[in-house]
N, C-alpha and C positions, 0 to 999 in steps of 0.2 A: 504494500500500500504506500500511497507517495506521502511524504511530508509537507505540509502546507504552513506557510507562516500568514497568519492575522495578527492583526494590530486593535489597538483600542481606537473611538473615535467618540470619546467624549470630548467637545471644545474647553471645558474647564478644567481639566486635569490632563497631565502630560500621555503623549500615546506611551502604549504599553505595547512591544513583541513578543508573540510565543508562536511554539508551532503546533501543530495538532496533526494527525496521521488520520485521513479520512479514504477510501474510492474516489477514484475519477467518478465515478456515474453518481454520487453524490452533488447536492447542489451547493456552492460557498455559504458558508456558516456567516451567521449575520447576529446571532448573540453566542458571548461567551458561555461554554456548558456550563460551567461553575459556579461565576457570579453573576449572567444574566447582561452582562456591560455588552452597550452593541460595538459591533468589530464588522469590519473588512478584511478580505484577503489579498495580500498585498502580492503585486505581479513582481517579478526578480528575473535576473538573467542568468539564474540557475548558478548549479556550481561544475557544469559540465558531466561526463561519465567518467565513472569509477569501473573500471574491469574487475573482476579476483581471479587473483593466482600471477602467475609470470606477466610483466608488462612486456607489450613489444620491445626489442632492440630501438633505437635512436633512429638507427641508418633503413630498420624496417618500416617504421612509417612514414620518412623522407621517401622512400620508396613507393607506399602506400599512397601518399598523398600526392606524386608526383612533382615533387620538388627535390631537383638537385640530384647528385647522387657519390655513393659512398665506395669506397676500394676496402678489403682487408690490408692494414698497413698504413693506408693514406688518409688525405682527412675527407674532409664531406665538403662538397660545394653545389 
């Protein structure tokens, strides 16, 4: 399930962040479950993907990506 960060949006007191773990096919949370305060979920430019286990080589995803390229020995350009 993905992690979603909402924020507070009382104009009298400072925003508050947390995140909460919902479904996509849920609809954005509009009061906090706890105390009821309404909130937003705030849009972000992520933090990219994470793989697990062995990351590619360096020169594997220059390769991958089509940029440049690498020798055993030499450097990368």
């Amino acid at each position: 399930m993905p992690t979603y960060v909402y924020e507070t949006t009382d104009e009298v007191k400072p925003a508050r962040r947390f995140e909460i773990q919902h479904s996509m096919k849920d609809e954005p949370l509009t009061k906090h479950p706890e105390t009821g305060e309404a909130i937003r979920r705030v849009i972000s430019g992520g933090y990219g993907y994470m793989a697990k286990g062995n990351a590619p080589r360096h020169a594997d995803m220059q390769r991958n990506m089509g940029g440049g390229s690498c020798r055993p020995g030499g450097g990368c350009h």
